[in-house]
PyMOL commands that place a pseudoatom at each C-alpha (Angstrom):
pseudoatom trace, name=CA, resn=UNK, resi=1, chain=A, elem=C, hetatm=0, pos=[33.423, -35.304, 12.603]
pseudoatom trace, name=CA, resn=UNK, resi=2, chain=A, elem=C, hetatm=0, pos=[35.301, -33.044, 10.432]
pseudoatom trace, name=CA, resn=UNK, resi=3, chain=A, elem=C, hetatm=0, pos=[34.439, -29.435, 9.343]
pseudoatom trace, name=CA, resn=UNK, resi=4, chain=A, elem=C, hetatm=0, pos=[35.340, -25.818, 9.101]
pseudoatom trace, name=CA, resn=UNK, resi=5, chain=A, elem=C, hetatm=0, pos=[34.737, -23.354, 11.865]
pseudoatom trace, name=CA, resn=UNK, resi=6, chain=A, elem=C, hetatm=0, pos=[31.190, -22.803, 12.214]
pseudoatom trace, name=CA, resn=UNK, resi=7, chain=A, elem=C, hetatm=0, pos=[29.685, -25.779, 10.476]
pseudoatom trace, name=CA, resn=UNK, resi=8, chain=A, elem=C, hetatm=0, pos=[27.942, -26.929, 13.460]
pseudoatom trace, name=CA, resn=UNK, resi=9, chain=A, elem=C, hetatm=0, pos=[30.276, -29.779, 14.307]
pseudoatom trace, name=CA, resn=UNK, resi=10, chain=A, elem=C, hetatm=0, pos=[30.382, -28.906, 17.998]
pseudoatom trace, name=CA, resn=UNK, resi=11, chain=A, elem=C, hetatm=0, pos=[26.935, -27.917, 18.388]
pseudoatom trace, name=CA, resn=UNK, resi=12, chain=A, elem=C, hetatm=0, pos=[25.958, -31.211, 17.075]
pseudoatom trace, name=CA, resn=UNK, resi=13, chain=A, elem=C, hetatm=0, pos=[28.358, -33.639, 19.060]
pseudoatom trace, name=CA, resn=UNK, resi=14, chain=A, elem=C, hetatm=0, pos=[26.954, -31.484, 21.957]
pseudoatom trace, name=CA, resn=UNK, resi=15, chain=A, elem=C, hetatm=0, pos=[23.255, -31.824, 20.681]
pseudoatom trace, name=CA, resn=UNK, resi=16, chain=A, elem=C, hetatm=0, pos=[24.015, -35.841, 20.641]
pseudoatom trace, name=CA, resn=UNK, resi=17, chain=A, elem=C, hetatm=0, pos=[25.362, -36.098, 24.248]
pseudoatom trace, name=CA, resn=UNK, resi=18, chain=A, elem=C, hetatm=0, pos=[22.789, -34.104, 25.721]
pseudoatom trace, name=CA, resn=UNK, resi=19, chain=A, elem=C, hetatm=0, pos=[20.251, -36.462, 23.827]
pseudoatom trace, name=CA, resn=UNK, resi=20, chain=A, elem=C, hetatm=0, pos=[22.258, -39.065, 25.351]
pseudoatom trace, name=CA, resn=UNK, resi=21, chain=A, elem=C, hetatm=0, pos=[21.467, -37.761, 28.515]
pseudoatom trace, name=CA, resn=UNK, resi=22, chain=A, elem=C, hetatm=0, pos=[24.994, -35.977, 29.245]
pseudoatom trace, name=CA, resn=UNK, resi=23, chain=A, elem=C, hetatm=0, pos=[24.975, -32.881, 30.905]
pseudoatom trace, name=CA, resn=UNK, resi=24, chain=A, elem=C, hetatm=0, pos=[25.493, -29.550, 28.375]
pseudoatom trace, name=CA, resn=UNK, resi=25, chain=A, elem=C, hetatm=0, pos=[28.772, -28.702, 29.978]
pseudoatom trace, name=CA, resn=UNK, resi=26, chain=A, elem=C, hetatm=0, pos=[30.649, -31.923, 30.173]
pseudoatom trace, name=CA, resn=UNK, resi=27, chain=A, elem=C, hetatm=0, pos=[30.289, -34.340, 32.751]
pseudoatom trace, name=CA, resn=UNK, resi=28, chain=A, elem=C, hetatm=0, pos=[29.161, -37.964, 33.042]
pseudoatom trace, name=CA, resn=UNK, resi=29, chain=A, elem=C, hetatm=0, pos=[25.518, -38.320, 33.224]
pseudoatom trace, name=CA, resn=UNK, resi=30, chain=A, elem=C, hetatm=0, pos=[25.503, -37.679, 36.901]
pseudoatom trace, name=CA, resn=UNK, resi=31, chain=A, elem=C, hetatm=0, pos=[26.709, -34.582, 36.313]
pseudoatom trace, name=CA, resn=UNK, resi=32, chain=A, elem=C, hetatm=0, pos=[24.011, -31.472, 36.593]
pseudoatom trace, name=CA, resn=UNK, resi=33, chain=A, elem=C, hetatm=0, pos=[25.425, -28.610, 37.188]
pseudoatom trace, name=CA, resn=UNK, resi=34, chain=A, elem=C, hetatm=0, pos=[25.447, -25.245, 34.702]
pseudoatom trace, name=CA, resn=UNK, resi=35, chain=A, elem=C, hetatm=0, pos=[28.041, -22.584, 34.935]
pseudoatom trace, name=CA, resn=UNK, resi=36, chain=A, elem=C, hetatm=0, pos=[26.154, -20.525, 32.069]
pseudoatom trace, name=CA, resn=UNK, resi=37, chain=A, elem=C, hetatm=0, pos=[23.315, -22.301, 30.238]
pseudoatom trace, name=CA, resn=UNK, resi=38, chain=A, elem=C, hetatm=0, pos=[24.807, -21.840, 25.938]
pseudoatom trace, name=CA, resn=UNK, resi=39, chain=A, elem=C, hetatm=0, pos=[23.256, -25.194, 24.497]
pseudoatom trace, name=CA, resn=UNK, resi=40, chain=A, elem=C, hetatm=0, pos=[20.746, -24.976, 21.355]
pseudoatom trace, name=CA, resn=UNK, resi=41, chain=A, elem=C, hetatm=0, pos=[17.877, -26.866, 21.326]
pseudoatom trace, name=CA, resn=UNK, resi=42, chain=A, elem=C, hetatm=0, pos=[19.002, -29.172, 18.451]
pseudoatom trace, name=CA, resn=UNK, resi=43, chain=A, elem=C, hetatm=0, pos=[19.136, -32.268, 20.915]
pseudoatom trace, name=CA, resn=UNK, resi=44, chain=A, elem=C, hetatm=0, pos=[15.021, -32.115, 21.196]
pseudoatom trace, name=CA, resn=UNK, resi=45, chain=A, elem=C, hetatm=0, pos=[15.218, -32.889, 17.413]
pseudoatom trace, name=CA, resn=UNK, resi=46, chain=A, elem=C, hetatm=0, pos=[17.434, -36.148, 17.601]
pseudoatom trace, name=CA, resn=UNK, resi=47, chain=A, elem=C, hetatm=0, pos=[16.488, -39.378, 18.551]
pseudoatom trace, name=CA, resn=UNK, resi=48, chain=A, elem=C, hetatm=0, pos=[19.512, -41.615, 19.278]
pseudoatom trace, name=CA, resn=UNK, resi=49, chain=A, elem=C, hetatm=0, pos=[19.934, -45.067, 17.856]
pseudoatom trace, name=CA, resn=UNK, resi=50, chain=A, elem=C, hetatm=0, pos=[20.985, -48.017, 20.651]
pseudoatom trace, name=CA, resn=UNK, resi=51, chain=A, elem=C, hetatm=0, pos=[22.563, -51.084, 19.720]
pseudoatom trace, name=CA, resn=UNK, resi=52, chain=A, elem=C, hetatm=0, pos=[22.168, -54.159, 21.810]
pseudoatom trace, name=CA, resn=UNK, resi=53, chain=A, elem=C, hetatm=0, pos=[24.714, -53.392, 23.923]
pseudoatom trace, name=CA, resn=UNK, resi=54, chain=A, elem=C, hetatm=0, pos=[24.191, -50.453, 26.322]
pseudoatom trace, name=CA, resn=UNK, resi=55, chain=A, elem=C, hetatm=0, pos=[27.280, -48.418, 27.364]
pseudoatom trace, name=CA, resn=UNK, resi=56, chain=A, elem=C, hetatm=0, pos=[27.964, -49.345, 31.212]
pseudoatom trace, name=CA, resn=UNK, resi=57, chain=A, elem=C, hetatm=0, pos=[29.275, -45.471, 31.225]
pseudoatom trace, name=CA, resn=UNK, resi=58, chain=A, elem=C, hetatm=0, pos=[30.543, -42.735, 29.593]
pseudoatom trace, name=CA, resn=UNK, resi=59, chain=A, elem=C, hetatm=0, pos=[31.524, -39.027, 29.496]
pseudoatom trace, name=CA, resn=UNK, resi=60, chain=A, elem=C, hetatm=0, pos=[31.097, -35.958, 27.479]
pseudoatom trace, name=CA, resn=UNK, resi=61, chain=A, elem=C, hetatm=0, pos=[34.477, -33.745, 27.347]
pseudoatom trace, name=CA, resn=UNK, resi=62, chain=A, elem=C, hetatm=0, pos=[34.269, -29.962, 26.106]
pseudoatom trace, name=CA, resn=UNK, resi=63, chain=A, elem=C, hetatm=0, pos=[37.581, -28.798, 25.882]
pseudoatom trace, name=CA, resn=UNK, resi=64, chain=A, elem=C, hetatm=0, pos=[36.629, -25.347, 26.697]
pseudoatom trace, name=CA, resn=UNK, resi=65, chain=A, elem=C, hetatm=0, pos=[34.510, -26.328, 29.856]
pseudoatom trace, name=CA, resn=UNK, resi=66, chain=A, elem=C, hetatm=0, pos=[37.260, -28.744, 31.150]
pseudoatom trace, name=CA, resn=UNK, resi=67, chain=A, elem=C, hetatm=0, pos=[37.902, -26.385, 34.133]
pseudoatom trace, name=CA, resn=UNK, resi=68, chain=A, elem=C, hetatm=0, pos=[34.359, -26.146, 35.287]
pseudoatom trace, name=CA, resn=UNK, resi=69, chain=A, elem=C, hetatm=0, pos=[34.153, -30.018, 35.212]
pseudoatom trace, name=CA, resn=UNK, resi=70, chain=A, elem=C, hetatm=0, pos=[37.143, -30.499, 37.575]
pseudoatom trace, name=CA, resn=UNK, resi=71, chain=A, elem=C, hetatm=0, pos=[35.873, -27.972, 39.871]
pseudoatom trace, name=CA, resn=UNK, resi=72, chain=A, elem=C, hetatm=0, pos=[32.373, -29.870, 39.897]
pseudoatom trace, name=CA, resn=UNK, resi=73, chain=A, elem=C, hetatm=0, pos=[34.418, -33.402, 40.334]
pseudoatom trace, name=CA, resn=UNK, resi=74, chain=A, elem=C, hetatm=0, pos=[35.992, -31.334, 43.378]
pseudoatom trace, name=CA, resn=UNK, resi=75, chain=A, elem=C, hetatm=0, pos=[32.834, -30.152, 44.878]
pseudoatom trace, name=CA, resn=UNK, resi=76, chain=A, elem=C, hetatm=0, pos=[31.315, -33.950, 44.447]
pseudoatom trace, name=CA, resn=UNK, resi=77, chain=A, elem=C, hetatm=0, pos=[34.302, -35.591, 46.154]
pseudoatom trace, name=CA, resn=UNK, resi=78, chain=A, elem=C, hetatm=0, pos=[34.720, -37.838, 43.218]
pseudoatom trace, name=CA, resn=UNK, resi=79, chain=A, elem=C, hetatm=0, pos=[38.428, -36.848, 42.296]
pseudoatom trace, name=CA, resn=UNK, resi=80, chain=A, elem=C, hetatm=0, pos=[39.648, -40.303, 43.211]
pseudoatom trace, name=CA, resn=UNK, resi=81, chain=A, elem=C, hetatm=0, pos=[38.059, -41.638, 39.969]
pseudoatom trace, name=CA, resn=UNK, resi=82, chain=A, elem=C, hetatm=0, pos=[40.163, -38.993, 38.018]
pseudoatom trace, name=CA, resn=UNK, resi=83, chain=A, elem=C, hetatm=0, pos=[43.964, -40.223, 39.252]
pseudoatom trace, name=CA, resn=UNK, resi=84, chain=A, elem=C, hetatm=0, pos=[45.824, -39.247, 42.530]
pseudoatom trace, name=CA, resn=UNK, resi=85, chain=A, elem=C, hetatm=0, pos=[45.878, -35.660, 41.267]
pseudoatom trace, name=CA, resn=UNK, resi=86, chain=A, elem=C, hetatm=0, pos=[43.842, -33.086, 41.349]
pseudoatom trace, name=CA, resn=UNK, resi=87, chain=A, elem=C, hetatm=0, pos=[42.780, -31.654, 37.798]
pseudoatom trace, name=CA, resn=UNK, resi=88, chain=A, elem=C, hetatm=0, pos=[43.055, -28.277, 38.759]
pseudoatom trace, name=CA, resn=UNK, resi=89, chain=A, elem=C, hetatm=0, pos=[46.996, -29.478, 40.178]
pseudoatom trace, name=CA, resn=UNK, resi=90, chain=A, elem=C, hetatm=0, pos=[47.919, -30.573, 36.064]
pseudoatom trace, name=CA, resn=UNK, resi=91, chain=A, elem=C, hetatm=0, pos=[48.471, -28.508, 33.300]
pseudoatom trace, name=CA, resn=UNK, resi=92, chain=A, elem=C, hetatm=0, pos=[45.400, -29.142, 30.577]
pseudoatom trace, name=CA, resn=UNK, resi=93, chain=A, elem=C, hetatm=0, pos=[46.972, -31.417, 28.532]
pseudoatom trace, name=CA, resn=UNK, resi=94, chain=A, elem=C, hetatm=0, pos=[47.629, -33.433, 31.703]
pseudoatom trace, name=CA, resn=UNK, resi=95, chain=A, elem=C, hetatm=0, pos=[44.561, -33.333, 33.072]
pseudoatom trace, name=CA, resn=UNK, resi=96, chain=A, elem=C, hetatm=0, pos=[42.683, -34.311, 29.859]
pseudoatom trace, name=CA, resn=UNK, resi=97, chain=A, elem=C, hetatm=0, pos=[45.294, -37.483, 29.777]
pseudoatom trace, name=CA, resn=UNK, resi=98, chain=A, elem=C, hetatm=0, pos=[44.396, -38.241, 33.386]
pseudoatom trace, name=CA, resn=UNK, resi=99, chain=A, elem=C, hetatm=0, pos=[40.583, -38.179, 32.801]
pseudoatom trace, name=CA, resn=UNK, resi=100, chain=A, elem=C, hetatm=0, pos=[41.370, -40.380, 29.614]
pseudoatom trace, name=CA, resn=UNK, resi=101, chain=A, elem=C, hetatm=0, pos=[43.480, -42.970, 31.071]
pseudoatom trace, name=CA, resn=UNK, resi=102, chain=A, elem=C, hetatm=0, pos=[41.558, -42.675, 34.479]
pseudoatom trace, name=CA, resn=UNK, resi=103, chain=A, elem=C, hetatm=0, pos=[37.885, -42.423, 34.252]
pseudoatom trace, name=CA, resn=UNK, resi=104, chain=A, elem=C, hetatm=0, pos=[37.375, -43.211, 30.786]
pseudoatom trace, name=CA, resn=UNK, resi=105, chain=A, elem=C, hetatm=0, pos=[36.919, -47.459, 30.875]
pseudoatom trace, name=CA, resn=UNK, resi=106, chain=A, elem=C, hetatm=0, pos=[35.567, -50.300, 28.754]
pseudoatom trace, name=CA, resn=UNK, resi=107, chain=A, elem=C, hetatm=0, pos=[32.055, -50.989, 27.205]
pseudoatom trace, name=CA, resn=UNK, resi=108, chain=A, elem=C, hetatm=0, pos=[31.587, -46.955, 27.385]
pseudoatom trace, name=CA, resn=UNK, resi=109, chain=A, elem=C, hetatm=0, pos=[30.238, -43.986, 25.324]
pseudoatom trace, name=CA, resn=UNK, resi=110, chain=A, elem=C, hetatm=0, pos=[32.873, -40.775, 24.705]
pseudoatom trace, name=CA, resn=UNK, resi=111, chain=A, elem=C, hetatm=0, pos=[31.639, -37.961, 23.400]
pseudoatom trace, name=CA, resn=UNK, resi=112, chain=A, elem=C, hetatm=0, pos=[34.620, -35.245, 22.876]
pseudoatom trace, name=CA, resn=UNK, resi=113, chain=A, elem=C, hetatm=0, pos=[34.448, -32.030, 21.249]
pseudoatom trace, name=CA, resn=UNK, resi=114, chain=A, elem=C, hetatm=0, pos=[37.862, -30.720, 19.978]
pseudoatom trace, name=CA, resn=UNK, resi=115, chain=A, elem=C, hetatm=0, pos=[40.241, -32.622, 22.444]
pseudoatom trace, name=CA, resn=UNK, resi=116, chain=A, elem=C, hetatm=0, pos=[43.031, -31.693, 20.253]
pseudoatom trace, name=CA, resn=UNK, resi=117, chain=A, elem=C, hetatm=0, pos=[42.718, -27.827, 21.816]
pseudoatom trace, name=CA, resn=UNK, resi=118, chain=A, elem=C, hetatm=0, pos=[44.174, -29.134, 25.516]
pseudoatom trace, name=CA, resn=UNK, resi=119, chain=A, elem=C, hetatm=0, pos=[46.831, -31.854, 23.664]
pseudoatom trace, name=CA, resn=UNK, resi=120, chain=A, elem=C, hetatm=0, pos=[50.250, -31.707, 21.748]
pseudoatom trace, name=CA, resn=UNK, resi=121, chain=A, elem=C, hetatm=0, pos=[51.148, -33.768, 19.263]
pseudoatom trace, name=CA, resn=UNK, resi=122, chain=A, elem=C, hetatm=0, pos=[53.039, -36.486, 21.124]
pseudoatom trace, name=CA, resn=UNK, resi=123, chain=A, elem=C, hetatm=0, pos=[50.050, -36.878, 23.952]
pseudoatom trace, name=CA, resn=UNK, resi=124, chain=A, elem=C, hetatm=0, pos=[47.437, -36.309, 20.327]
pseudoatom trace, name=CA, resn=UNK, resi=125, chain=A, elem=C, hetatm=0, pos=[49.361, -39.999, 20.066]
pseudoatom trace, name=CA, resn=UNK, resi=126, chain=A, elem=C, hetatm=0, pos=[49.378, -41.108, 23.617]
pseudoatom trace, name=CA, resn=UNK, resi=127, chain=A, elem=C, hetatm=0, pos=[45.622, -40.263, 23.530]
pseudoatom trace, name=CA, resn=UNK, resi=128, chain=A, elem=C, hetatm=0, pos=[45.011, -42.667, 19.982]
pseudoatom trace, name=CA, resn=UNK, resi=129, chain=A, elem=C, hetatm=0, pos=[46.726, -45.307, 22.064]
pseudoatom trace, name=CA, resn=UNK, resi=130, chain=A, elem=C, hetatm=0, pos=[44.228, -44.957, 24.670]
pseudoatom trace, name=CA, resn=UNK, resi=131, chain=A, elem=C, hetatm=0, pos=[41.519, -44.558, 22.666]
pseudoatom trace, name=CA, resn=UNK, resi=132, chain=A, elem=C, hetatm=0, pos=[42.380, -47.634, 20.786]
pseudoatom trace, name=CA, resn=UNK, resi=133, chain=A, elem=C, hetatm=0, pos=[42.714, -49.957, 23.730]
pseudoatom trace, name=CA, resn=UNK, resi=134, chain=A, elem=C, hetatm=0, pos=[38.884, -49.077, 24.670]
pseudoatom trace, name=CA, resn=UNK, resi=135, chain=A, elem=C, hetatm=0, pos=[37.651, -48.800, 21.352]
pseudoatom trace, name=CA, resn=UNK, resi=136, chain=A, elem=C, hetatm=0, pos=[38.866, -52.013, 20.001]
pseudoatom trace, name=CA, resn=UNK, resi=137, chain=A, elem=C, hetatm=0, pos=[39.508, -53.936, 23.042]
pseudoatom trace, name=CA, resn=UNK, resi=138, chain=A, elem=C, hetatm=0, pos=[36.874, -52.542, 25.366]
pseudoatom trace, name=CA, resn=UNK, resi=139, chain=A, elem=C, hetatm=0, pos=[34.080, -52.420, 23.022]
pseudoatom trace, name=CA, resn=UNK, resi=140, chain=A, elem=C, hetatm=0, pos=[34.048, -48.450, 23.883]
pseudoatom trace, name=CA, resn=UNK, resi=141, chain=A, elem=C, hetatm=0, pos=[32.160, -45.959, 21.415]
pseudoatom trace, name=CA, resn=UNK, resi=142, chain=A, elem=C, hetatm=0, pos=[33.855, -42.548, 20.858]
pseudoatom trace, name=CA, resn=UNK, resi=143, chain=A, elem=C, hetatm=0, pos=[32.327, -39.464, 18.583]
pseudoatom trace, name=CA, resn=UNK, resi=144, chain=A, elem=C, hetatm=0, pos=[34.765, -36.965, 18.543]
pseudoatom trace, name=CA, resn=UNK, resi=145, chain=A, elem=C, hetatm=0, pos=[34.888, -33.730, 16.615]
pseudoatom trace, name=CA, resn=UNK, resi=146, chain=A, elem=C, hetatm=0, pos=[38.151, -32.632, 15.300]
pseudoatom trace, name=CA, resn=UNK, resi=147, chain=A, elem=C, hetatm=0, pos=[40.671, -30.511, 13.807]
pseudoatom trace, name=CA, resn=UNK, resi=148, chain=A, elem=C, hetatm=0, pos=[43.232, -32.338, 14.386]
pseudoatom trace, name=CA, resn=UNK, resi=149, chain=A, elem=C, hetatm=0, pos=[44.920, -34.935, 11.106]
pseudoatom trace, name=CA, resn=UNK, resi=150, chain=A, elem=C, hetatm=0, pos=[46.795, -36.676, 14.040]
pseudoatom trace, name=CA, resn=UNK, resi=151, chain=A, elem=C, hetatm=0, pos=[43.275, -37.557, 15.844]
pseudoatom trace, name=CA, resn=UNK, resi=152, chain=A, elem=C, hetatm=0, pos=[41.782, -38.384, 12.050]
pseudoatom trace, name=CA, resn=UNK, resi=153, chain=A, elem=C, hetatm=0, pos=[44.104, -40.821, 11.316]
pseudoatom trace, name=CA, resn=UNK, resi=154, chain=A, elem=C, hetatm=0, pos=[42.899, -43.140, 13.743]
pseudoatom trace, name=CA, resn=UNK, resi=155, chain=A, elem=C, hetatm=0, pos=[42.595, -46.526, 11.128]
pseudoatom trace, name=CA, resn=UNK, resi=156, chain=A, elem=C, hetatm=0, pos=[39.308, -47.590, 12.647]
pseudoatom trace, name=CA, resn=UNK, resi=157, chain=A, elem=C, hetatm=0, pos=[37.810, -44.269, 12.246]
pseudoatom trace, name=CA, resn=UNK, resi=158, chain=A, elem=C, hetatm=0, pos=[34.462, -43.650, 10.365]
pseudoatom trace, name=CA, resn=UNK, resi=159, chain=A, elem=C, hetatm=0, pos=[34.903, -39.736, 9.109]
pseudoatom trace, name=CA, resn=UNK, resi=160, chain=A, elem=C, hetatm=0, pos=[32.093, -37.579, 8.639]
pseudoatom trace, name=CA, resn=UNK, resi=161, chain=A, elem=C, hetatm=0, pos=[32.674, -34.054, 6.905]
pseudoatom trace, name=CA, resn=UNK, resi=162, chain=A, elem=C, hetatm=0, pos=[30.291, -31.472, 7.806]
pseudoatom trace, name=CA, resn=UNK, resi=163, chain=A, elem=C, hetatm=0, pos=[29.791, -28.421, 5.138]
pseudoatom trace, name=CA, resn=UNK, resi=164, chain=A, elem=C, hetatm=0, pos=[27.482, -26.537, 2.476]
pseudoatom trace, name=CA, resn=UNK, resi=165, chain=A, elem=C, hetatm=0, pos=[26.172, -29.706, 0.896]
pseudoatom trace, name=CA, resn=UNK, resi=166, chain=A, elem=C, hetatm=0, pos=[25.006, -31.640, 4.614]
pseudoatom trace, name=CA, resn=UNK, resi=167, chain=A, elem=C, hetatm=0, pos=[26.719, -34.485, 6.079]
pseudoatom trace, name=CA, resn=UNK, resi=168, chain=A, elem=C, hetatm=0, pos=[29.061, -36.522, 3.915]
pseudoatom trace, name=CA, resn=UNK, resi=169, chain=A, elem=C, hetatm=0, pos=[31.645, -40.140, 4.698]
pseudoatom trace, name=CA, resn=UNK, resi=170, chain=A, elem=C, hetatm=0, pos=[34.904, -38.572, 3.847]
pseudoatom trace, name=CA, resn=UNK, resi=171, chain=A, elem=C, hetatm=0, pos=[38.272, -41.138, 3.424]
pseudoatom trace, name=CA, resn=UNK, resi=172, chain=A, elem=C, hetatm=0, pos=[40.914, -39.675, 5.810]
pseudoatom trace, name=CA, resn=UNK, resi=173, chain=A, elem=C, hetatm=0, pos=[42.845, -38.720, 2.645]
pseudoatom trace, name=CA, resn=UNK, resi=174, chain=A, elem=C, hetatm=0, pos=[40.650, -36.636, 0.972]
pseudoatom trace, name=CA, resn=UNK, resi=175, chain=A, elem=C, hetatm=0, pos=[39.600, -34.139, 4.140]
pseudoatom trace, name=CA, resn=UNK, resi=176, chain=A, elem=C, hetatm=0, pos=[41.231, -30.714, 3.882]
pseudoatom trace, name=CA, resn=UNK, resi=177, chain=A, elem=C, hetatm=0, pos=[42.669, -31.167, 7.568]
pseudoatom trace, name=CA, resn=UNK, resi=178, chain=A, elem=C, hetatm=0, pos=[45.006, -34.045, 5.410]
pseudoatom trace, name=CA, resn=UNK, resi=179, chain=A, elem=C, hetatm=0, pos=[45.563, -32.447, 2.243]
pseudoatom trace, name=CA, resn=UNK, resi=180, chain=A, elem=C, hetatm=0, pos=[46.227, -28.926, 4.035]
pseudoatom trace, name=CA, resn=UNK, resi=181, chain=A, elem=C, hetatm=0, pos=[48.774, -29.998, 6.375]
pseudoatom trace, name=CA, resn=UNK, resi=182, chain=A, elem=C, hetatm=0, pos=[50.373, -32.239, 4.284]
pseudoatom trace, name=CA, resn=UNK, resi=183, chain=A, elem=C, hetatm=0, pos=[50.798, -29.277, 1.465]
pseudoatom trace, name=CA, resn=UNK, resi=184, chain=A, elem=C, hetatm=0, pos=[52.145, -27.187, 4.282]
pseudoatom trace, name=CA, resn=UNK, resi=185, chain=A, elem=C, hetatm=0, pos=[54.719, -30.182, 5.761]
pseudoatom trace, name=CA, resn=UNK, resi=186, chain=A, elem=C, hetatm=0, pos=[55.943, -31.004, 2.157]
pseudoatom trace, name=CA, resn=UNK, resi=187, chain=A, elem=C, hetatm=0, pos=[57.446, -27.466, 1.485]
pseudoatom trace, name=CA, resn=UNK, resi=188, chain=A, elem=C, hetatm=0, pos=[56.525, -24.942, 4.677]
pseudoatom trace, name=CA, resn=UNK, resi=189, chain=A, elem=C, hetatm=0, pos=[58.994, -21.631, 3.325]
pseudoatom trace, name=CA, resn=UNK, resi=190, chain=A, elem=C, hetatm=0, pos=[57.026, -21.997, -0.654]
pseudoatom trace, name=CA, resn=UNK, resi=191, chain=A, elem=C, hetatm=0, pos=[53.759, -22.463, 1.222]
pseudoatom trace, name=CA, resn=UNK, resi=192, chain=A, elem=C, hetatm=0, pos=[54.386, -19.432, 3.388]
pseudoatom trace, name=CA, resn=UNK, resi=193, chain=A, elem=C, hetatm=0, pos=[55.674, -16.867, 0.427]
pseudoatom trace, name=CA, resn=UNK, resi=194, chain=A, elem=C, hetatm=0, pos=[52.550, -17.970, -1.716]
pseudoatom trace, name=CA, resn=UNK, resi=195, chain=A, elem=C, hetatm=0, pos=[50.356, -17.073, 1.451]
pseudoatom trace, name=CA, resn=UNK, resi=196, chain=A, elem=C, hetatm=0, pos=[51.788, -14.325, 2.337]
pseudoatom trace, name=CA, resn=UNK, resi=197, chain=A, elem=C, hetatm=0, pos=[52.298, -13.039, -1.036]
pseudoatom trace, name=CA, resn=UNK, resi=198, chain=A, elem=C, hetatm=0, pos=[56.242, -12.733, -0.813]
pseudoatom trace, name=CA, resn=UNK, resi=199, chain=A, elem=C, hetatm=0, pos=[56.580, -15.335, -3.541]
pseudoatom trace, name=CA, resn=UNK, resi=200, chain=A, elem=C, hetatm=0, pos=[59.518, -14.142, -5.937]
pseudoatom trace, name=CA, resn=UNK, resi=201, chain=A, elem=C, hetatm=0, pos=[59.198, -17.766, -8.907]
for i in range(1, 201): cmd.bond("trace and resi %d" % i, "trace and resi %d" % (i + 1))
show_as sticks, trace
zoom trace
């Protein structure tokens, strides 16, 4: 899911893994702890669709809420599932790899909300790798909101944009996260003087 700040893209891929029966903050479904209650009540008005085959687990990452869900792993003695190092002992990009290539498995359901915020480009890459062994391999299901064009050019992806006119399919291509940074890449210096207004053509 694709959209411009404040278009509801993380309050819905939290409204779907609370429906899904994630806890608010982040967590697997086991999870039930609240550091500060925020969700909207958008997940009482969605009724999830299941397949035949039912996810054997799954997880619900908030980038912003990463820290209280390796301090509740801590309190539940659970770390072991996570890697031999603490969370809290890893820089956030780390410890969102960790959780990925530790916890995360196959025939499971992912929901992330802006994972890009705790990764740099090279582990943006190291994280499509992952994703695509347990997507594609391990019959995994992720829904991930986005800003990130390294993230949205996963080739299996289905992109949906949010905006003024609802919910729309958008081709990889034709998202402004593409067409933006690619304007920007081709020629940074002209982009910058015609934003910032120093342009002397």
């Amino acid at each position: 899911m694709v959209g411009e700040n404040g278009s509801g893209k993380s309050t819905l891929i939290e409204a779907i893994a609370v429906a899904a029966g994630f806890n608010p903050e982040g967590g697997s479904q086991n999870f039930k702890f609240a550091t500060r209650p925020s969700e909207s009540d958008l997940h009482k008005a969605l009724r999830l669709v299941r397949g035949v085959r039912r996810p054997r687990t799954g997880f619900f990452l908030r980038a912003e809420s990463l820290f209280n869900v390796a301090t509740e792993i801590e309190r539940l003695g659970v770390g072991v599932s996570y890697g031999p190092r603490s969370l809290h002992e890893q820089s956030h990009g780390e410890s969102f790899l960790a959780l990925v290539q530790n916890r995360f498995s196959a025939e499971g359901l992912y929901v992330l909300d802006e994972p890009e915020a705790a990764l740099s480009p090279q582990r943006q890459l190291a994280f499509l790798v992952r994703l695509d062994e347990l997507a594609r391999r391990g019959h995994s299901q992720f829904l991930i909101a986005t800003h990130s064009p390294i993230i949205l050019a996963y080739p299996h992806a289905t992109i949906y944009a949010l905006g003024p006119d609802g919910i729309t399919h958008v081709e990889y291509e034709n998202t402004e996260h593409y067409s933006l940074t690619r304007a920007f890449l081709m020629d940074p210096k002209r982009y910058l003087q015609r934003l910032l207004g120093t342009d002397s053509s």
